[in-house]
N, C-alpha and C positions, 0 to 999 in steps of 0.2 A: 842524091837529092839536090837537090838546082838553092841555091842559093836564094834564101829568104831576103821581101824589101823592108827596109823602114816605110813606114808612112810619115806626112811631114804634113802639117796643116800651115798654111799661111795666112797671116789677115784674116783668116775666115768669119764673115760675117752673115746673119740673118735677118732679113727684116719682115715683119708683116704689117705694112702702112707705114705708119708713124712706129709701131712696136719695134725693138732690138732686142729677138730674140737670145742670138749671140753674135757679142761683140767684139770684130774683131781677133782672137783668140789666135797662138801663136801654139803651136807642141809637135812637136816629134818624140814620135814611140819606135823607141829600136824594133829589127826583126824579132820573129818568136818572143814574144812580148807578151803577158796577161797584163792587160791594161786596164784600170780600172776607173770611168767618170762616176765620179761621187758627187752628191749634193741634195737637198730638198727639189721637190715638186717647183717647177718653173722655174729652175736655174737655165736652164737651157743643153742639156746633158744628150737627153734625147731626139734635140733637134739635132745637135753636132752627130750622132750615130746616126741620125736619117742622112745629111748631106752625104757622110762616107759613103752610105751604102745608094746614094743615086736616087733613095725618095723622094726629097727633098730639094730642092734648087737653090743655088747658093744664089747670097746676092751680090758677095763681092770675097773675092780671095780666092786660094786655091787647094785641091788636095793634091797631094803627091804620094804615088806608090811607086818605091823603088826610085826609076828616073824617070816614070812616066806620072803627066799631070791627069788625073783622070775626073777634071772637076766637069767638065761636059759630055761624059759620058753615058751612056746608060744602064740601068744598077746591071745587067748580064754579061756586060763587057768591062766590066773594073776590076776583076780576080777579088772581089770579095763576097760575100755571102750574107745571107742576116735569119736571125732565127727573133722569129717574134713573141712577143710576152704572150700569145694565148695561142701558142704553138701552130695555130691555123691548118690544122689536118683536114683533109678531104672526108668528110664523115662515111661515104659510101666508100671509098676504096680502104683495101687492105693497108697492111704495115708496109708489103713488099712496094706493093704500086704507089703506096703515099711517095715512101722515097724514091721512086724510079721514076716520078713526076717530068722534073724538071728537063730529067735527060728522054724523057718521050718528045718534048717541047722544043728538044734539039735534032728530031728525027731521028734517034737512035735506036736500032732494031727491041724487038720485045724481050729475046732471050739474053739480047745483052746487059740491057736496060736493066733488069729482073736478077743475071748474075752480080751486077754491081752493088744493086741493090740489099741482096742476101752478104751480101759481103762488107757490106757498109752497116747492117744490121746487125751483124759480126763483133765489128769492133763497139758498139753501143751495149751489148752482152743482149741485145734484143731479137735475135734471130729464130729463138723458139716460138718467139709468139708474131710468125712474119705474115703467116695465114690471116691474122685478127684483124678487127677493127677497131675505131679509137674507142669507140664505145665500150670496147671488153677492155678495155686497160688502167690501169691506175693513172694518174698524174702526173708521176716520178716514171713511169714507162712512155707514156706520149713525148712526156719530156724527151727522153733518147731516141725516137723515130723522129722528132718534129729535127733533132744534132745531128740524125746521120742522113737525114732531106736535105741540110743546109752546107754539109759538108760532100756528097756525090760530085758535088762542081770542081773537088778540087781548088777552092780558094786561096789564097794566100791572108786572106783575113778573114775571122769569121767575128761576126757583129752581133750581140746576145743582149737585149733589150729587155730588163728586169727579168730572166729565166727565170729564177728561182722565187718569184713575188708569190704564185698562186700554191705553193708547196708548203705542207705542216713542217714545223719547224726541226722534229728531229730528219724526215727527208730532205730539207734543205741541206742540212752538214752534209749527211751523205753526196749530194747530188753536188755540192759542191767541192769534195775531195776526187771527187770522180771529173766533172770543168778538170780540174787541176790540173789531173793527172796524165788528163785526155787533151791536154796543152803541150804538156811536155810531152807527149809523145810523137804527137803530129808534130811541133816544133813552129807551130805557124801563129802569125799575132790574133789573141783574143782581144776585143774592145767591146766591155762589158756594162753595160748599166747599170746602176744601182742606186738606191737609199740607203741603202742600210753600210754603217761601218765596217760592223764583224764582218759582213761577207769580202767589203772593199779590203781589208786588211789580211783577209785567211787566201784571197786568190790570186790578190795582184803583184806585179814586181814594181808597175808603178799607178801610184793614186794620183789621180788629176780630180780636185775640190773645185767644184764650183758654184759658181754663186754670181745672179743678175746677170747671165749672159758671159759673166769671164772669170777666166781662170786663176783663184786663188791660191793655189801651189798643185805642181806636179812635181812627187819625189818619191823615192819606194816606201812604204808604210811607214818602215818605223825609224824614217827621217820624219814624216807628214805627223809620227805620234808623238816624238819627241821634242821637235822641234818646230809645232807649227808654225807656218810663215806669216800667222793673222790672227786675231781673237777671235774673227768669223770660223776658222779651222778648228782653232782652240776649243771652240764651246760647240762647234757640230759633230768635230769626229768623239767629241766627249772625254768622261778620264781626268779632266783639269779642272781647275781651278781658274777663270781670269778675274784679275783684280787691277786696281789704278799703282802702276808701277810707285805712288809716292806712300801709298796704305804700306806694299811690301816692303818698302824702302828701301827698293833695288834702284842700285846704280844704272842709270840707262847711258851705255856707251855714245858719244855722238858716232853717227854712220853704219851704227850696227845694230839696227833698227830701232828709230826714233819715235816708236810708237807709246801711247802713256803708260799701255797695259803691260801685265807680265803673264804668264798662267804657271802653275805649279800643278805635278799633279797630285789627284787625289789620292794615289797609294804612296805618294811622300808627305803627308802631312801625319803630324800626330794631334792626339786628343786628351785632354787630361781635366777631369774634373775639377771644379770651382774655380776660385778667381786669382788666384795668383798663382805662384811658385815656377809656372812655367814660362812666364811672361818674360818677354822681352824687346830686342831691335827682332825678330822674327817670330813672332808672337801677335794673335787677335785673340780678344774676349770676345763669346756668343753666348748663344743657349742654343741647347741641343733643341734640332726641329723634328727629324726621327731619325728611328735605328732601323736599320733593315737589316736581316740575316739571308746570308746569299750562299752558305754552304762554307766554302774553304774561306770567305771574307765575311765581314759585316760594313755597311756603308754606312755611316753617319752623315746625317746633313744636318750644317750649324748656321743658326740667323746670329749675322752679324748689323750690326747697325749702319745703315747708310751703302749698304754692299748686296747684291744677289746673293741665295744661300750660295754657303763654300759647302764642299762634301770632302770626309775623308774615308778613304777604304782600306780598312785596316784589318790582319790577321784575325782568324779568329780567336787564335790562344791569345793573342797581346789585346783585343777586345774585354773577353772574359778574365783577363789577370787583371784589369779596369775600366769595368765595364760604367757606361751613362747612360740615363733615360731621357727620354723628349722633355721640355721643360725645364732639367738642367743644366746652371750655369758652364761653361768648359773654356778650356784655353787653348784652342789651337795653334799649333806649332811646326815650324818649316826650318828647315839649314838652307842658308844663302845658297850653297852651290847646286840645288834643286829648282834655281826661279829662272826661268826663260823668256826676258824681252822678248813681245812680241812688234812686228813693224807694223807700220801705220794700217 
Protein backbone atom coordinates (compact mmCIF):
# COMPACT_ATOMS: atom_id res chain seq x y z
CA UNK A 1 0.00 0.00 0.00
CA UNK A 2 1.65 3.28 -1.16
CA UNK A 3 2.18 5.41 1.61
CA UNK A 4 -0.44 7.71 3.05
CA UNK A 5 -0.13 11.91 3.06
CA UNK A 6 -0.74 14.22 5.90
CA UNK A 7 -2.78 17.19 4.83
CA UNK A 8 -1.47 20.46 6.06
CA UNK A 9 -3.75 23.70 5.95
CA UNK A 10 -2.04 26.95 5.80
CA UNK A 11 -3.28 30.59 6.50
CA UNK A 12 -6.33 29.22 5.23
CA UNK A 13 -8.88 31.79 4.91
CA UNK A 14 -12.49 32.43 3.67
CA UNK A 15 -14.28 35.41 2.78
CA UNK A 16 -17.59 36.34 1.59
CA UNK A 17 -17.48 40.33 1.08
CA UNK A 18 -16.95 41.86 4.22
CA UNK A 19 -17.97 38.12 6.01
CA UNK A 20 -14.78 35.92 7.55
CA UNK A 21 -16.07 32.84 7.18
CA UNK A 22 -12.60 31.16 8.22
CA UNK A 23 -9.91 32.76 9.64
CA UNK A 24 -6.93 32.17 8.70
CA UNK A 25 -6.63 28.72 10.41
CA UNK A 26 -3.32 26.73 10.66
CA UNK A 27 -3.77 22.40 11.26
CA UNK A 28 -2.20 19.50 10.15
CA UNK A 29 -3.78 16.13 10.28
CA UNK A 30 -1.41 13.15 10.09
CA UNK A 31 -1.92 10.23 7.59
CA UNK A 32 -4.78 7.70 8.32
CA UNK A 33 -6.24 10.08 10.53
CA UNK A 34 -10.23 10.23 11.65
CA UNK A 35 -10.38 13.80 12.05
CA UNK A 36 -12.83 15.34 13.56
CA UNK A 37 -14.12 19.55 13.07
CA UNK A 38 -16.44 20.09 15.89
CA UNK A 39 -18.33 23.13 16.60
CA UNK A 40 -21.96 24.90 16.52
CA UNK A 41 -23.69 26.07 13.18
CA UNK A 42 -21.57 29.04 11.59
CA UNK A 43 -18.31 28.31 13.01
CA UNK A 44 -17.08 27.84 9.74
CA UNK A 45 -16.31 23.74 9.89
CA UNK A 46 -18.11 23.18 6.85
CA UNK A 47 -16.65 25.73 4.78
CA UNK A 48 -13.03 24.52 5.71
CA UNK A 49 -14.44 20.70 4.30
CA UNK A 50 -15.67 22.46 1.19
CA UNK A 51 -12.18 24.28 0.41
CA UNK A 52 -10.48 20.54 1.04
CA UNK A 53 -12.68 19.11 -1.18
CA UNK A 54 -12.26 21.92 -4.17
CA UNK A 55 -16.18 23.30 -3.67
CA UNK A 56 -15.35 26.03 -2.35
CA UNK A 57 -12.48 28.60 -3.32
CA UNK A 58 -10.10 29.72 -1.04
CA UNK A 59 -9.35 33.25 -0.52
CA UNK A 60 -6.20 33.28 0.79
CA UNK A 61 -3.75 30.16 2.14
CA UNK A 62 -3.06 26.85 1.07
CA UNK A 63 -3.97 23.15 1.35
CA UNK A 64 -1.34 20.59 1.10
CA UNK A 65 -1.63 16.72 0.57
CA UNK A 66 1.25 14.92 0.99
CA UNK A 67 3.98 17.43 -0.96
CA UNK A 68 1.55 18.59 -3.35
CA UNK A 69 -0.32 21.95 -2.86
CA UNK A 70 -3.65 21.13 -4.21
CA UNK A 71 -5.44 24.57 -3.40
CA UNK A 72 -6.09 25.35 -7.22
CA UNK A 73 -7.21 22.45 -8.09
CA UNK A 74 -10.27 20.79 -9.00
CA UNK A 75 -12.20 18.67 -6.51
CA UNK A 76 -11.45 15.40 -9.22
CA UNK A 77 -7.85 15.87 -9.27
CA UNK A 78 -7.04 16.32 -5.49
CA UNK A 79 -7.11 12.51 -4.40
CA UNK A 80 -9.81 13.30 -2.12
CA UNK A 81 -13.46 12.62 -2.19
CA UNK A 82 -16.62 14.01 -0.25
CA UNK A 83 -19.69 12.13 0.82
CA UNK A 84 -22.58 14.61 1.42
CA UNK A 85 -25.09 15.07 4.19
CA UNK A 86 -28.11 14.02 2.08
CA UNK A 87 -26.16 11.34 0.46
CA UNK A 88 -27.31 12.66 -3.14
CA UNK A 89 -28.05 9.39 -4.85
CA UNK A 90 -29.30 9.15 -8.33
CA UNK A 91 -33.02 8.31 -7.74
CA UNK A 92 -33.50 6.31 -10.98
CA UNK A 93 -30.46 4.37 -11.00
CA UNK A 94 -29.64 1.35 -9.03
CA UNK A 95 -27.18 0.80 -6.11
CA UNK A 96 -24.60 -0.83 -8.65
CA UNK A 97 -24.80 2.25 -11.13
CA UNK A 98 -25.17 4.83 -8.20
CA UNK A 99 -21.57 3.80 -7.27
CA UNK A 100 -20.09 3.05 -10.71
CA UNK A 101 -21.20 6.93 -11.50
CA UNK A 102 -18.27 8.49 -11.24
CA UNK A 103 -15.93 5.91 -12.83
CA UNK A 104 -18.51 6.05 -16.12
CA UNK A 105 -17.63 9.96 -16.05
CA UNK A 106 -14.03 8.81 -16.42
CA UNK A 107 -14.94 6.67 -19.48
CA UNK A 108 -14.40 3.45 -17.95
CA UNK A 109 -15.87 0.50 -19.69
CA UNK A 110 -19.44 -0.90 -18.24
CA UNK A 111 -18.34 -4.36 -17.06
CA UNK A 112 -15.64 -2.79 -15.39
CA UNK A 113 -17.24 -0.02 -13.95
CA UNK A 114 -20.09 -2.44 -12.62
CA UNK A 115 -17.22 -5.18 -11.32
CA UNK A 116 -15.71 -2.27 -9.07
CA UNK A 117 -18.79 -1.33 -8.19
CA UNK A 118 -20.18 -4.91 -6.78
CA UNK A 119 -17.03 -4.90 -4.98
CA UNK A 120 -17.12 -1.65 -3.41
CA UNK A 121 -20.75 -2.67 -2.39
CA UNK A 122 -18.91 -5.51 -0.84
CA UNK A 123 -16.99 -3.94 1.46
CA UNK A 124 -20.23 -1.46 2.69
CA UNK A 125 -22.00 -5.23 3.51
CA UNK A 126 -24.27 -3.66 0.72
CA UNK A 127 -24.06 -5.94 -2.12
CA UNK A 128 -27.29 -7.84 -1.64
CA UNK A 129 -29.31 -5.09 -2.34
CA UNK A 130 -26.91 -3.78 -5.49
CA UNK A 131 -30.13 -4.55 -8.00
CA UNK A 132 -32.28 -1.74 -5.71
CA UNK A 133 -33.02 1.60 -5.77
CA UNK A 134 -32.61 4.50 -3.13
CA UNK A 135 -36.08 4.39 -2.79
CA UNK A 136 -36.17 0.65 -1.45
CA UNK A 137 -33.59 1.30 1.23
CA UNK A 138 -33.37 2.41 4.61
CA UNK A 139 -31.20 5.57 5.68
CA UNK A 140 -28.53 3.60 7.30
CA UNK A 141 -28.36 1.52 3.79
CA UNK A 142 -28.23 4.69 1.39
CA UNK A 143 -25.83 5.79 3.89
CA UNK A 144 -23.24 2.86 2.72
CA UNK A 145 -24.03 3.21 -1.14
CA UNK A 146 -23.79 7.02 -1.05
CA UNK A 147 -19.41 5.59 1.25
CA UNK A 148 -18.87 3.11 -1.26
CA UNK A 149 -19.74 6.16 -4.46
CA UNK A 150 -17.26 8.28 -2.60
CA UNK A 151 -14.72 5.87 -1.91
CA UNK A 152 -14.62 3.90 -5.99
CA UNK A 153 -11.97 6.96 -6.55
CA UNK A 154 -9.77 5.49 -4.49
CA UNK A 155 -9.05 8.72 -2.41
CA UNK A 156 -6.59 9.47 -0.13
CA UNK A 157 -9.08 11.47 1.94
CA UNK A 158 -12.48 11.07 2.17
CA UNK A 159 -14.59 14.14 3.34
CA UNK A 160 -17.94 13.24 5.46
CA UNK A 161 -20.18 16.41 5.92
CA UNK A 162 -22.55 15.72 9.06
CA UNK A 163 -23.21 11.71 7.75
CA UNK A 164 -24.67 10.70 10.49
CA UNK A 165 -27.13 14.06 11.06
CA UNK A 166 -30.39 12.49 9.30
CA UNK A 167 -30.04 8.97 11.15
CA UNK A 168 -32.30 7.82 14.44
CA UNK A 169 -30.17 7.80 17.17
CA UNK A 170 -29.74 4.05 17.92
CA UNK A 171 -28.52 3.90 13.87
CA UNK A 172 -26.19 6.57 14.38
CA UNK A 173 -23.96 4.38 17.04
CA UNK A 174 -24.02 1.76 14.84
CA UNK A 175 -23.26 3.56 11.73
CA UNK A 176 -20.69 5.08 13.55
CA UNK A 177 -18.80 2.05 14.92
CA UNK A 178 -18.93 0.86 11.38
CA UNK A 179 -16.94 5.17 10.02
CA UNK A 180 -14.57 3.60 12.53
CA UNK A 181 -14.03 0.60 11.71
CA UNK A 182 -14.18 1.27 7.89
CA UNK A 183 -11.20 3.98 8.72
CA UNK A 184 -9.04 1.66 10.19
CA UNK A 185 -9.34 -0.53 7.63
CA UNK A 186 -8.82 1.53 4.48
CA UNK A 187 -6.14 3.32 6.63
CA UNK A 188 -6.90 6.60 4.81
CA UNK A 189 -7.69 10.27 6.57
CA UNK A 190 -11.41 10.76 7.41
CA UNK A 191 -12.28 14.57 7.84
CA UNK A 192 -15.59 14.63 9.35
CA UNK A 193 -18.21 17.18 10.25
CA UNK A 194 -19.97 17.29 13.13
CA UNK A 195 -22.11 18.94 15.94
CA UNK A 196 -22.51 16.74 18.14
CA UNK A 197 -19.73 15.81 20.84
CA UNK A 198 -20.41 12.16 21.36
CA UNK A 199 -19.91 11.30 17.80
CA UNK A 200 -16.66 13.99 17.68
CA UNK A 201 -15.21 11.88 20.77
CA UNK A 202 -16.45 7.93 19.90
CA UNK A 203 -14.65 8.55 16.10
CA UNK A 204 -11.86 10.84 16.03
CA UNK A 205 -8.10 10.50 16.91
CA UNK A 206 -8.03 14.21 16.65
CA UNK A 207 -10.82 16.94 17.55
CA UNK A 208 -10.37 20.34 15.96
CA UNK A 209 -13.12 22.80 18.03
CA UNK A 210 -14.10 25.52 16.44
CA UNK A 211 -15.57 28.54 16.89
CA UNK A 212 -15.96 32.25 14.67
CA UNK A 213 -14.01 31.07 11.91
CA UNK A 214 -10.84 29.73 14.01
CA UNK A 215 -9.67 27.11 15.67
CA UNK A 216 -9.98 26.76 19.30
CA UNK A 217 -7.99 23.61 20.01
CA UNK A 218 -6.96 20.56 18.08
CA UNK A 219 -5.86 17.53 20.27
CA UNK A 220 -7.13 13.76 20.49
CA UNK A 221 -10.45 13.68 22.67
CA UNK A 222 -9.63 13.10 25.79
CA UNK A 223 -6.71 15.76 25.78
CA UNK A 224 -9.79 18.27 24.25
CA UNK A 225 -12.11 16.60 27.47
CA UNK A 226 -9.69 16.93 30.03
CA UNK A 227 -7.97 19.64 29.36
CA UNK A 228 -9.81 22.10 27.42
CA UNK A 229 -7.67 24.76 25.95
CA UNK A 230 -10.76 27.51 26.51
CA UNK A 231 -14.02 28.02 28.51
CA UNK A 232 -15.64 28.22 24.79
CA UNK A 233 -14.39 24.13 24.56
CA UNK A 234 -15.01 23.91 28.24
CA UNK A 235 -18.89 24.58 28.07
CA UNK A 236 -19.32 23.15 24.25
CA UNK A 237 -17.89 19.98 24.34
CA UNK A 238 -19.81 19.78 27.78
CA UNK A 239 -19.11 17.57 31.13
CA UNK A 240 -17.68 20.87 33.20
CA UNK A 241 -18.15 23.00 35.23
CA UNK A 242 -16.53 26.91 34.16
CA UNK A 243 -16.43 29.15 36.96
CA UNK A 244 -14.25 32.64 37.78
CA UNK A 245 -10.86 31.09 38.71
CA UNK A 246 -11.15 33.61 42.14
CA UNK A 247 -15.00 31.69 43.14
CA UNK A 248 -12.76 28.42 42.88
CA UNK A 249 -9.84 29.87 44.41
CA UNK A 250 -7.58 28.19 42.11
CA UNK A 251 -4.25 29.41 41.92
CA UNK A 252 -3.68 30.54 38.24
CA UNK A 253 -0.08 29.82 37.37
CA UNK A 254 1.48 33.11 35.44
CA UNK A 255 2.13 31.48 31.55
CA UNK A 256 0.13 28.58 32.14
CA UNK A 257 -2.86 29.96 31.01
CA UNK A 258 -3.76 33.29 32.25
CA UNK A 259 -7.31 33.07 31.67
CA UNK A 260 -9.84 34.02 34.82
CA UNK A 261 -11.91 30.94 34.40
CA UNK A 262 -11.06 27.31 35.52
CA UNK A 263 -13.73 24.27 34.65
CA UNK A 264 -14.09 21.34 36.78
CA UNK A 265 -15.80 18.46 35.88
CA UNK A 266 -19.21 17.49 36.52
CA UNK A 267 -18.40 13.92 37.54
CA UNK A 268 -15.82 15.40 40.04
CA UNK A 269 -17.88 17.35 42.13
CA UNK A 270 -19.85 16.16 45.12
CA UNK A 271 -23.33 17.17 46.64
CA UNK A 272 -24.22 17.16 50.12
CA UNK A 273 -27.37 18.44 51.62
CA UNK A 274 -27.92 21.69 53.66
CA UNK A 275 -25.66 24.44 54.53
CA UNK A 276 -22.75 23.65 56.10
CA UNK A 277 -20.40 20.67 57.27
CA UNK A 278 -19.01 20.41 53.76
CA UNK A 279 -17.94 23.88 53.23
CA UNK A 280 -15.03 25.00 52.63
CA UNK A 281 -11.69 26.70 50.57
CA UNK A 282 -13.36 24.19 47.80
CA UNK A 283 -16.78 24.44 48.64
CA UNK A 284 -20.12 26.69 47.08
CA UNK A 285 -23.44 26.98 48.74
CA UNK A 286 -26.67 26.58 46.10
CA UNK A 287 -30.05 25.13 45.88
CA UNK A 288 -30.76 22.21 44.07
CA UNK A 289 -32.28 23.44 40.51
CA UNK A 290 -33.06 19.62 39.34
CA UNK A 291 -32.29 15.98 39.52
CA UNK A 292 -32.26 14.08 36.68
CA UNK A 293 -31.95 10.27 36.61
CA UNK A 294 -29.86 9.01 33.56
CA UNK A 295 -29.61 5.21 34.36
CA UNK A 296 -25.97 4.34 35.72
CA UNK A 297 -25.74 8.43 36.96
CA UNK A 298 -28.01 10.96 38.26
CA UNK A 299 -27.29 14.77 37.24
CA UNK A 300 -27.77 17.33 39.50
CA UNK A 301 -27.93 21.03 38.62
CA UNK A 302 -27.37 23.57 41.45
CA UNK A 303 -28.13 27.54 41.29
CA UNK A 304 -25.43 29.25 42.73
CA UNK A 305 -25.67 32.91 43.31
CA UNK A 306 -23.98 35.27 40.93
CA UNK A 307 -22.64 32.06 38.76
CA UNK A 308 -24.46 29.95 35.77
CA UNK A 309 -25.98 26.69 37.12
CA UNK A 310 -22.84 24.24 38.15
CA UNK A 311 -24.11 20.41 37.52
CA UNK A 312 -22.87 17.47 39.11
CA UNK A 313 -23.03 13.86 37.88
CA UNK A 314 -22.88 11.66 40.40
CA UNK A 315 -23.29 7.59 40.84
CA UNK A 316 -26.32 6.42 41.20
CA UNK A 317 -25.75 4.42 44.62
CA UNK A 318 -23.70 7.64 46.06
CA UNK A 319 -26.99 9.60 44.84
CA UNK A 320 -29.44 7.40 46.69
CA UNK A 321 -27.11 6.85 49.94
CA UNK A 322 -27.89 11.04 49.76
CA UNK A 323 -30.18 11.75 47.80
CA UNK A 324 -31.63 16.04 47.29
CA UNK A 325 -34.53 17.49 45.69
CA UNK A 326 -34.96 20.65 43.59
CA UNK A 327 -35.48 23.43 46.04
CA UNK A 328 -32.92 22.21 48.47
CA UNK A 329 -30.27 23.87 49.95
CA UNK A 330 -26.74 21.75 49.02
CA UNK A 331 -23.06 22.37 49.37
CA UNK A 332 -21.18 21.44 46.48
CA UNK A 333 -17.70 20.26 46.67
CA UNK A 334 -14.52 19.75 44.62
CA UNK A 335 -10.62 18.64 45.48
CA UNK A 336 -8.05 21.24 44.20
CA UNK A 337 -6.42 18.71 42.17
CA UNK A 338 -9.60 18.39 39.99
CA UNK A 339 -9.64 22.43 38.76
CA UNK A 340 -8.15 23.05 35.33
CA UNK A 341 -7.04 26.70 34.31
CA UNK A 342 -8.53 27.49 31.45
CA UNK A 343 -6.33 30.14 28.85
CA UNK A 344 -7.82 33.23 27.86
Amino acid sequence: MAKQPDIELVSLTKRYGETVAVDSIGLRIPAGSYCCLLGPSGCGKTTTLRMIAGHEEVSEGDIILGAENITGLPPAARGTAMMFQSYALFPHLDCTDNVAFSLKMRAIDKETRRARAVEMLKRVHMDAYAGRLPAQLSGGQQQRVALARALITDPQVLLLDEPLSALDPFLRIRMREELKSLQTRLGISFIHVTHSQDEAMALADLVVVMNGGRIEQAAPPREVFNRPASAFVARFIGGHNVLPAAVARAPVMPGAGEGPFVAIRADRMSVQAGTSGGAGVTSLQGVTRSVEYLGSTVQVGVDVVGLETLSATLPEARFDASPVRPGEPVILSWKPEDVHVLGR
